[in-house]
Residue, then its C-alpha position, 0 to 999 in steps of 0.5 A: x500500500x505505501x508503494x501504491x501510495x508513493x506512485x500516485x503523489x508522484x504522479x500528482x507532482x509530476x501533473x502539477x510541475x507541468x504547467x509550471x515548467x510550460x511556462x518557464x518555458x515560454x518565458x524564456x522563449x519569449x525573453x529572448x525573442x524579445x528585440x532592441x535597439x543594438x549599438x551598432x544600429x545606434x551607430x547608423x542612425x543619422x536623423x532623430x526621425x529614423x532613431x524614433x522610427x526604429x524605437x516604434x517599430x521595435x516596440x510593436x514587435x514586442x507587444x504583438x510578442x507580449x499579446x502572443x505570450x499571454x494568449x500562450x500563457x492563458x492556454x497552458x493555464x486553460x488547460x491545466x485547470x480544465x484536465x483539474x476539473x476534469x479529473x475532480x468530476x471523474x473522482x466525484x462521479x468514482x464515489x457516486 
């Protein structure tokens, strides 16, 4: 019974590090895909037009990238908590 007992909290750590390890997953994808400005992109500007410019377009870039990481984020949190809900109806439905 202890063995039985063991396996079974070790399937609920390993089914609650799940999310936790998708999630720093894309968190780190997401930081380094995360763009700005380089020196040497510095260096070639030659009008504050074109300094500002840049500026706007990274900074679009990244919030297109921000809306994809939380609509990812919200999935992987949907999903968590739908197989959560799933697994207590299924246990609620075993003792009926």
């Amino acid at each position: 019974m202890t063995q039985e007992y063991f396996e079974k909290w070790n399937d609920v750590a390993k089914r609650m590090q799940e999310p936790f390890q998708a999630m720093a997953e894309l968190n780190v994808k997401t930081l380094q895909s995360m763009h700005f400005l380089k020196p040497d992109e510095l260096s070639n500007v030659k009008k504050p037009e074109e300094l500002i410019e840049k500026q706007i377009h990274i900074a679009i870039e990244n919030g297109h990238k921000a809306l994809d990481y939380l609509q990812k984020s919200f999935q992987i949190i949907e999903k968590t908590m739908l197989s959560l809900v799933q697994e207590v109806k299924n246990k609620s439905d075993i003792k009926k």
